[in-house]
BAVO-988311 format. One record per residue: residue number from 1; residue in one letter; x, y, z of N, C-alpha, C, O in turn. Coordinates in steps of 0.001 Angstrom, whole numbers. Atoms other than C-alpha are relative to their C-alpha. Last residue first. Example, Ala and Ser with C-alpha at 12.3 -4.5 7.8 and 13.67 -1.06 7.14 Angstrom:
2 S -820 -1190 -60 13670 -1060 7140 -770 1090 730 -261 2198 899
1 A 890 -1190 0 12300 -4500 7800 900 1200 0 1936 1181 665
***
This chain:
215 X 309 1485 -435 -4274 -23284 20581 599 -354 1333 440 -1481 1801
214 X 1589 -24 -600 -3969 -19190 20908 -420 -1415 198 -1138 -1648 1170
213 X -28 -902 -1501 -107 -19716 20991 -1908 -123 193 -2548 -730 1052
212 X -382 1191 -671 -562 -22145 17566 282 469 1982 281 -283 2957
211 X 998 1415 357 -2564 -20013 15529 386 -625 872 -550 -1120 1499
210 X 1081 -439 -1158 -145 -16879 16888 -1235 -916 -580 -2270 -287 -361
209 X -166 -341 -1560 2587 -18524 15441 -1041 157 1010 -1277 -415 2074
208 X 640 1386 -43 820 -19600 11831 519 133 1955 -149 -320 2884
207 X 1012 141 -314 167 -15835 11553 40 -1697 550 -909 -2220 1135
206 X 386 -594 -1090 3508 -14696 12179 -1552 -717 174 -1955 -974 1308
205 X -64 1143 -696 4665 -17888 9576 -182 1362 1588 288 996 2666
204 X 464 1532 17 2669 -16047 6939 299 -818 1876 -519 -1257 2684
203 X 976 78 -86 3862 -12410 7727 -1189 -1219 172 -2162 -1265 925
202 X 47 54 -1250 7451 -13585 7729 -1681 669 702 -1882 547 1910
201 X 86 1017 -647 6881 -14785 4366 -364 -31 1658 -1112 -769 2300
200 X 1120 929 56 4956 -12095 2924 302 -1318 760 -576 -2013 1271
199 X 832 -464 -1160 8130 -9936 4341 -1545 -631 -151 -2268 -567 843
198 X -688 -118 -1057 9996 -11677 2372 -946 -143 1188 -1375 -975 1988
197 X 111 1470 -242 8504 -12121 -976 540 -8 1922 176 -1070 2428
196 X 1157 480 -317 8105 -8508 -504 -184 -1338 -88 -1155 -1772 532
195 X 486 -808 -1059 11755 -7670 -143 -1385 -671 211 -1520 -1467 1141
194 X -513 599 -1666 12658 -9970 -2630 -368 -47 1158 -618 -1016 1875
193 X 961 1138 -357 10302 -8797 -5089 352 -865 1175 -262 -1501 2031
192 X 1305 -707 -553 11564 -5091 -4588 -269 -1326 327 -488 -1591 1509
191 X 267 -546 -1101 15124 -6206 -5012 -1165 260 558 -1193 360 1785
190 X -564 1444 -536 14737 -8251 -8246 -46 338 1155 -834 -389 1760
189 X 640 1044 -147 12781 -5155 -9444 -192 -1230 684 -1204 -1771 1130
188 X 932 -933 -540 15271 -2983 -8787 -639 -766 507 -532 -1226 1644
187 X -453 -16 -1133 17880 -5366 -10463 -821 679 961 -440 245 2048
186 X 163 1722 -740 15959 -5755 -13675 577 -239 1629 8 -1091 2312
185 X 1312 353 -133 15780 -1854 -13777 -383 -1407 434 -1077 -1780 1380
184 X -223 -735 -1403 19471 -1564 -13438 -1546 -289 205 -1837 -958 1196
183 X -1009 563 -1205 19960 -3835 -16368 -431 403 1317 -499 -448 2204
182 X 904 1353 -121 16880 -2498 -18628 1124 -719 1228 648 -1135 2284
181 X 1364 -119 -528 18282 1255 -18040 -280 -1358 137 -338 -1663 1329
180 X -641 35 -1516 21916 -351 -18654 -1227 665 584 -1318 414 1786
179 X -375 892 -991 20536 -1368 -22180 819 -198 1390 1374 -1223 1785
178 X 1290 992 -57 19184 1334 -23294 272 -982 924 -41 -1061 2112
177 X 742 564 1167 22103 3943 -22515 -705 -1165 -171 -242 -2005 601
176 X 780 -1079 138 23559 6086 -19960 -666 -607 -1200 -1182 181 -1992
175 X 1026 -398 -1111 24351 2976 -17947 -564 1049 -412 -1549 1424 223
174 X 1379 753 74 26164 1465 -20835 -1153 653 765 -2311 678 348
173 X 965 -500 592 28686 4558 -20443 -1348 -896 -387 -2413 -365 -700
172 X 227 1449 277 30791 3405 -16871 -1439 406 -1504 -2610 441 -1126
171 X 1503 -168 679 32072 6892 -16650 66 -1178 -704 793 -1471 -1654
170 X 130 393 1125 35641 6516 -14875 -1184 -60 -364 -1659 -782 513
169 X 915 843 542 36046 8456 -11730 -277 -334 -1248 -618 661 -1888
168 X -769 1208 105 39517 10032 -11161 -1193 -972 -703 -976 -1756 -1627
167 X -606 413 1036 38174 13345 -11620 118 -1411 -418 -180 -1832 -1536
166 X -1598 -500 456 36583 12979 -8559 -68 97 -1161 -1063 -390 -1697
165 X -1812 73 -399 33249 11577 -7392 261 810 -657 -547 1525 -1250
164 X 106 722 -1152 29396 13390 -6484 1654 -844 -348 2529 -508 451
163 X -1108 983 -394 29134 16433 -8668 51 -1080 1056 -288 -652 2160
162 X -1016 1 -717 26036 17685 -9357 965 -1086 153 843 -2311 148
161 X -1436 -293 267 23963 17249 -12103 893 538 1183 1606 1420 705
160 X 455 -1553 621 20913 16132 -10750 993 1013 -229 1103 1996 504
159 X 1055 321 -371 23171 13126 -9226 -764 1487 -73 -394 2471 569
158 X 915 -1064 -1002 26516 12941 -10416 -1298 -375 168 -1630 -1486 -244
157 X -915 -56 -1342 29626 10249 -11625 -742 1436 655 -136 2204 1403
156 X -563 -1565 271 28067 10599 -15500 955 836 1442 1568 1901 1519
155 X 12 -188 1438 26761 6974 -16293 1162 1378 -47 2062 1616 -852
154 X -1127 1241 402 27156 5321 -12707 289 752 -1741 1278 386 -2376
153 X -1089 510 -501 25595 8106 -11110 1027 -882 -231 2130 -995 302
152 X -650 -537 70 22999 8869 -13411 1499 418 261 2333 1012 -423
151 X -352 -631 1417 21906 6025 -14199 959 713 -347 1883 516 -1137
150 X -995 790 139 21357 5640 -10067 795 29 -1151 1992 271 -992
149 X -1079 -459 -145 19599 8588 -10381 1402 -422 -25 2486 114 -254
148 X -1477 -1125 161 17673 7878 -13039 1211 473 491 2195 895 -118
147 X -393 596 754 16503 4870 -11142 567 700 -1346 1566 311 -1951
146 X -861 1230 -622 15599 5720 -7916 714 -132 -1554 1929 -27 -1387
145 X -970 -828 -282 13991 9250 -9641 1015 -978 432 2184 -660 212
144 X -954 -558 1603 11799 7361 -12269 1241 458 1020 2354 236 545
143 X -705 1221 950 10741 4727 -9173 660 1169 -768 1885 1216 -653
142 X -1569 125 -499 10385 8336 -7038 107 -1289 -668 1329 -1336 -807
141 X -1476 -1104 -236 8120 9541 -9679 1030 -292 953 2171 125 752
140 X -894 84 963 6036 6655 -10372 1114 887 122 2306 671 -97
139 X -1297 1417 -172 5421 6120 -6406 419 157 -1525 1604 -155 -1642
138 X -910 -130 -1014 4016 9876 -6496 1147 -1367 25 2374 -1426 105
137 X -578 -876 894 1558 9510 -9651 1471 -354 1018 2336 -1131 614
136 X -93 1035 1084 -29 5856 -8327 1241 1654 -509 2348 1337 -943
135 X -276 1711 -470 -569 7706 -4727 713 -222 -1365 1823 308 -1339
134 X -1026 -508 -523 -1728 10785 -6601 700 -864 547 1474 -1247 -330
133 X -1044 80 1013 -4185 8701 -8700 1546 980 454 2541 1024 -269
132 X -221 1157 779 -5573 6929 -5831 691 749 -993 1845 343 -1126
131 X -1285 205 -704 -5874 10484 -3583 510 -1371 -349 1428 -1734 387
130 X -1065 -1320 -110 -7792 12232 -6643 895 -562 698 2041 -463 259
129 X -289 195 1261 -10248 8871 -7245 1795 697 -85 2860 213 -469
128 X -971 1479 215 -10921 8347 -3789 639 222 -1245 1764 -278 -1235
127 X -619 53 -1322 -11726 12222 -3403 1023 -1315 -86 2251 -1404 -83
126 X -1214 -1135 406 -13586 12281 -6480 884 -308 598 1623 -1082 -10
125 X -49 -1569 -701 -15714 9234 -5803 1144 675 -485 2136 159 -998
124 X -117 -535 -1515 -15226 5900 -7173 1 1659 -2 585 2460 -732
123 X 707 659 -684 -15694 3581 -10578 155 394 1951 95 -374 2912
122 X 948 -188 435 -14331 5589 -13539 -1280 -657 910 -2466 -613 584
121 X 624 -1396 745 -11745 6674 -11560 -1305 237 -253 -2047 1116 185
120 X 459 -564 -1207 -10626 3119 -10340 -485 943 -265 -1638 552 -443
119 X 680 659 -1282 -10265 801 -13067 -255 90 1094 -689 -806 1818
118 X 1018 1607 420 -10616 2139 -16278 -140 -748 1257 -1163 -1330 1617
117 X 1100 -651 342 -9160 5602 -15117 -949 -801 -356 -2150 -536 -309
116 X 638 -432 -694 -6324 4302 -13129 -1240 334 10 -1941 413 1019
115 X 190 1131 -198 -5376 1871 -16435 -761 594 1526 -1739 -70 1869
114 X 1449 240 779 -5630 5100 -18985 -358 -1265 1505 -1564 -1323 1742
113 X 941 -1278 463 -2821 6964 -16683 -1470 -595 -93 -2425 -379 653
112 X 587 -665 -1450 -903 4278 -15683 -1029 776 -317 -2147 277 -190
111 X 998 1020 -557 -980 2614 -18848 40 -13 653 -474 -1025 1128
110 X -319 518 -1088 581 5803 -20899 -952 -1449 373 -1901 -1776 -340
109 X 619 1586 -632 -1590 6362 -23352 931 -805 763 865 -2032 834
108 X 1914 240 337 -2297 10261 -23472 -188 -1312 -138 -1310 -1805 -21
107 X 295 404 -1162 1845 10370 -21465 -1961 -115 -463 -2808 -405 382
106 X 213 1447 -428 2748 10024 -25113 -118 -776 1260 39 -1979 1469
105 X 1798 654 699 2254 13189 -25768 270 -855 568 20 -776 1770
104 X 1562 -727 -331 5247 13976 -23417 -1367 155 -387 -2363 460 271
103 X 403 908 -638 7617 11036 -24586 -1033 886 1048 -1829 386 1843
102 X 1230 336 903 8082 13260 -28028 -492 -1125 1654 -1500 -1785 1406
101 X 229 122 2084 10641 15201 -26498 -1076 -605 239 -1809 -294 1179
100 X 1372 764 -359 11733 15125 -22512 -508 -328 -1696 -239 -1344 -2337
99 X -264 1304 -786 15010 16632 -23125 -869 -925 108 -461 -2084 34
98 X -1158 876 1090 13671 19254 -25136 619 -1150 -25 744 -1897 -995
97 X 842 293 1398 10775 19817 -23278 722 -443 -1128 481 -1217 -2054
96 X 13 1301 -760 13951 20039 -19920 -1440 -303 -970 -1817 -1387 -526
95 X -1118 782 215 15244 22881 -21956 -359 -1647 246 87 -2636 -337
94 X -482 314 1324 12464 24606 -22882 761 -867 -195 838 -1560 -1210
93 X -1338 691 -149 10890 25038 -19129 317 -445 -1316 -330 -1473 -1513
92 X -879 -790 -1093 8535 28192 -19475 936 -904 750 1589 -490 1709
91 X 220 -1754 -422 6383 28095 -22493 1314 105 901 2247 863 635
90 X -825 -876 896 7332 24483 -23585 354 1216 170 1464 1687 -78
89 X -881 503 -318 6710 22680 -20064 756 990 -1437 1838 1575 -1394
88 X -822 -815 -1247 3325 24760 -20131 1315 -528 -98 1887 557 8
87 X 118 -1625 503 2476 23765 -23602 678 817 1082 1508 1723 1001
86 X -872 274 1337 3204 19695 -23211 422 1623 -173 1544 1991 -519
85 X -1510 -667 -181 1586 20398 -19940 973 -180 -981 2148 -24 -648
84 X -215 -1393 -963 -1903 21790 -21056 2164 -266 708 3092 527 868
83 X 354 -1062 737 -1904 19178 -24019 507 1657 803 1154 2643 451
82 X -1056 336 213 -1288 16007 -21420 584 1618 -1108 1728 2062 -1010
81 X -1406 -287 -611 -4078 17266 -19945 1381 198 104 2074 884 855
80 X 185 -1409 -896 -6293 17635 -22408 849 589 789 1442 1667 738
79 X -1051 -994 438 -5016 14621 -23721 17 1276 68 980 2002 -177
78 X -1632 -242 -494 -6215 12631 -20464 898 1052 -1318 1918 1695 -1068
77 X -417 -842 -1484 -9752 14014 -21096 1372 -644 -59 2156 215 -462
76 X 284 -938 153 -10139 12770 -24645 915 946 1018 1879 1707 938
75 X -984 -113 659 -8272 9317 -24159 -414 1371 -85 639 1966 142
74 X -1639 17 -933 -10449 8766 -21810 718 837 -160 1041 1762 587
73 X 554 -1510 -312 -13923 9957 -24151 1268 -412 1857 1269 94 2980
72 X -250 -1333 816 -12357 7466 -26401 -237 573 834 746 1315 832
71 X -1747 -204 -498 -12271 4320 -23214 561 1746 -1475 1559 2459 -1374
70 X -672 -704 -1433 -15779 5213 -22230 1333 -105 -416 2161 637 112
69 X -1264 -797 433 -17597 5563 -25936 729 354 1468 921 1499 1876
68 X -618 364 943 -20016 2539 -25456 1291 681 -876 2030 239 -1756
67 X -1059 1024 274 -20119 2834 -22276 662 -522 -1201 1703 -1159 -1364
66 X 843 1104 614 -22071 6204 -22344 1613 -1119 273 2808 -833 352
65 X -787 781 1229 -20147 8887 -20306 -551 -1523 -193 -482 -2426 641
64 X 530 -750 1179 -22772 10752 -17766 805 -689 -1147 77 -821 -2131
63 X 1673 17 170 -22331 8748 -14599 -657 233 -1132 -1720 -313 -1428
62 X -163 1248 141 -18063 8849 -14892 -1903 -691 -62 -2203 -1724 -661
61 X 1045 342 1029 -18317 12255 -15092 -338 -1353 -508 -924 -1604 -1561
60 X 1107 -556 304 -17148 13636 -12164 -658 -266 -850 -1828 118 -854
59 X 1143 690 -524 -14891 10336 -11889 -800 1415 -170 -1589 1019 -1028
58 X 780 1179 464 -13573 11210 -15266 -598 -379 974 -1637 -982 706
57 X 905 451 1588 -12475 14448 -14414 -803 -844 -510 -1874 -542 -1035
56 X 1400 -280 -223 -11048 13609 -11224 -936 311 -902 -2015 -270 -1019
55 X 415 861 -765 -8781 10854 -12618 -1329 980 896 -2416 502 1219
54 X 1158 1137 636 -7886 12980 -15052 -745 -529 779 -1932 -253 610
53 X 791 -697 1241 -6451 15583 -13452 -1047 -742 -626 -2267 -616 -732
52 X 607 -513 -946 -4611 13244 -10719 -1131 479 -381 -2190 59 86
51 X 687 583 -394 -3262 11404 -13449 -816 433 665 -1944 54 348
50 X 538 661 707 -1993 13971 -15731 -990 -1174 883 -2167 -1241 526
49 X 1259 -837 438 -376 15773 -12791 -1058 -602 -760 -2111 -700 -128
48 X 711 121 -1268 1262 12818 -11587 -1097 971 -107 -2269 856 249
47 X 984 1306 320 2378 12387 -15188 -671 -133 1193 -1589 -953 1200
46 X 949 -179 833 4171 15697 -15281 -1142 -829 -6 -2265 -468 -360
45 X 639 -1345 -607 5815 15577 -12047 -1216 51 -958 -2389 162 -602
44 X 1169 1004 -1394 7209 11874 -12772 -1218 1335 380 -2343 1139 840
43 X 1248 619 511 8141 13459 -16251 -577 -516 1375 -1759 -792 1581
42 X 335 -504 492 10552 16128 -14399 -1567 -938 -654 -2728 -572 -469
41 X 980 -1199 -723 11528 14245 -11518 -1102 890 -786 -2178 1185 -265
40 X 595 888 -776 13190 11500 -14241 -1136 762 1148 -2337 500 1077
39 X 833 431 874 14599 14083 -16723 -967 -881 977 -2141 -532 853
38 X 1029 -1401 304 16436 16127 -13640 -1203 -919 -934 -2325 -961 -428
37 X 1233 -389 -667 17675 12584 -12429 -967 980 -397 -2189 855 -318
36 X -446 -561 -1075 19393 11852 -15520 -1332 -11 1086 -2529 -222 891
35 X -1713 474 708 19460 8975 -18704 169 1542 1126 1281 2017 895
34 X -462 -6 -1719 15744 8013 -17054 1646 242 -179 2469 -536 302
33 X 67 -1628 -512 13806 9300 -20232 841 90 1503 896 997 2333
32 X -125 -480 359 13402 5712 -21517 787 1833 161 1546 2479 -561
31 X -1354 487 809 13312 3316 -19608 1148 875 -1344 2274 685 -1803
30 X -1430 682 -1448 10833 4375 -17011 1520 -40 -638 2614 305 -191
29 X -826 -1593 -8 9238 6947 -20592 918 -737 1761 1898 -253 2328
28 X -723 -1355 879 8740 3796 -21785 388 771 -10 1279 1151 -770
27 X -1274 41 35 8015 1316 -18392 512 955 -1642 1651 1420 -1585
26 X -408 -1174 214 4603 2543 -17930 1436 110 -294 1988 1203 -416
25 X 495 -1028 1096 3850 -458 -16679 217 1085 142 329 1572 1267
24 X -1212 244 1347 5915 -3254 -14873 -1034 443 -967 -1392 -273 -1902
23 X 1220 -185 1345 3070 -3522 -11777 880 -15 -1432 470 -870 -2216
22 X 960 1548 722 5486 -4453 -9523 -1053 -154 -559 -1741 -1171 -650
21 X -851 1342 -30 8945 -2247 -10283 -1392 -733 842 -1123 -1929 737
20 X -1036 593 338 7251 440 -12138 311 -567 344 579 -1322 -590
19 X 554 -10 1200 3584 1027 -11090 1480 -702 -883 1400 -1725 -1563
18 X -931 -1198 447 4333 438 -7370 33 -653 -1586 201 -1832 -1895
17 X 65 42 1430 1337 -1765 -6433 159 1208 -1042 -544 1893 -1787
16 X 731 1198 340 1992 -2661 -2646 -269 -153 -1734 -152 -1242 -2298
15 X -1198 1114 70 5142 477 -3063 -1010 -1526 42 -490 -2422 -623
14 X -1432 -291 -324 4099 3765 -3540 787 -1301 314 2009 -1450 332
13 X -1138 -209 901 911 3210 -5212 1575 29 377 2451 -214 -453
12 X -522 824 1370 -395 1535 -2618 368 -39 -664 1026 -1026 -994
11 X -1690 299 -95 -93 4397 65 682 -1169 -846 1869 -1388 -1090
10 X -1517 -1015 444 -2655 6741 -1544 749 -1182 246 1398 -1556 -731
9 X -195 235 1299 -5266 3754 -1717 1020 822 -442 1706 664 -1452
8 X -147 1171 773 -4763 2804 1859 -169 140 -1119 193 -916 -1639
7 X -1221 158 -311 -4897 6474 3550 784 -1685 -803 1968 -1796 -1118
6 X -692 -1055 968 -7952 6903 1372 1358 -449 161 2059 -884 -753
5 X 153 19 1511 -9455 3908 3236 562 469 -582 1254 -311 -1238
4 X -1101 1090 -110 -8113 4699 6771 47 -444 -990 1185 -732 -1362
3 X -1590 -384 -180 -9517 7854 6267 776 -982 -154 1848 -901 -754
2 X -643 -211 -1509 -13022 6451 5786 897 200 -804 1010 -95 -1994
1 X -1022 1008 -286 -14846 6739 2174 784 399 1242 1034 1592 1414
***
């Protein structure tokens, strides 16, 4: 696959088909786990691993796995992964496994994860496969980090725990809880589509320009 190829499936994840605000999957541990930045960096790290991992995995073997057992022998290989950092995150970060809890298995059905592996992975080269699910890992992690941090900021007046106002600042507490994740998230969103409704427009009436210059 050309460069310019790769360079186009890494940079999609990050924002043509950014997994959280316009794809709107994986939103559990988005909505979930985003009550600081540290929690938000932390699973984006984990799940980028998980994808990446997998994603070469399965395309090395994507020739040899019968169809009739491709989405079990998924689920195999991604909990493998999910297995190795459930163990590493316990071993030698405790605090932030604690924090993170039960939404670390539950990166084995994610729908980033399984949805890279069903529809690119199991159907491209290593290489494409490795810089597609890094791409897809990378834009989930700064969505979790945009949107923890904000969380964080309005919930606790810091940003990876540091201080950012005063005393004086009042801790707005919805924001550290369900429903000010789904708030801030709907607003994201509303922003992203904007943006790209946007710039699809002024893309449109560039092309009808230079239609009418070349006539």
């Amino acid at each position: 696959m050309a460069k310019k190829s790769l360079f186009k499936e890494f940079v999609k994840g990050l924002w043509e088909e950014h997994p959280n605000f316009v794809m709107l999957i994986g939103l559990c541990p988005t909505l979930a786990v985003t009550t600081s930045a540290m929690n938000g960096l932390a699973m984006g790290i984990a799940t980028t691993f998980v994808i990446v991992c997998s994603s070469i995995l399965i395309s090395l073997m994507r020739k040899i796995i019968p169809d009739e057992v491709r989405l079990p022998s998924y689920i195999i290989i991604v909990a493998t992964f999910v297995t190795i950092v459930d163990l590493a995150l316990n071993a030698y970060f405790p605090e932030i496994y604690q924090l993170l809890g039960i939404f670390i298995p539950l990166i084995v059905v994610n729908c980033i994860v399984l949805g890279r592996a069903e529809a690119f992975a199991s159907r491209n080269g290593v290489i494409a496969s490795a810089i597609d699910g890094l791409g897809m890992g990378f834009g989930f992690t700064w969505g979790l980090i945009v949107l923890s941090s904000i969380r964080e900021l309005l919930a606790k007046g810091s940003i990876f725990g540091m201080t950012i106002f005063g005393e004086s600042f009042k801790p707005i507490q919805i924001f550290g809880q369900a429903p000010g994740a789904f708030i801030i998230l709907g607003f994201i969103v509303g922003l992203v589509n904007f943006i790209n409704i946007n710039a699809k427009r002024k893309r449109e009436l560039q092309k009808i320009s230079d239609r009418s210059q070349a006539a």
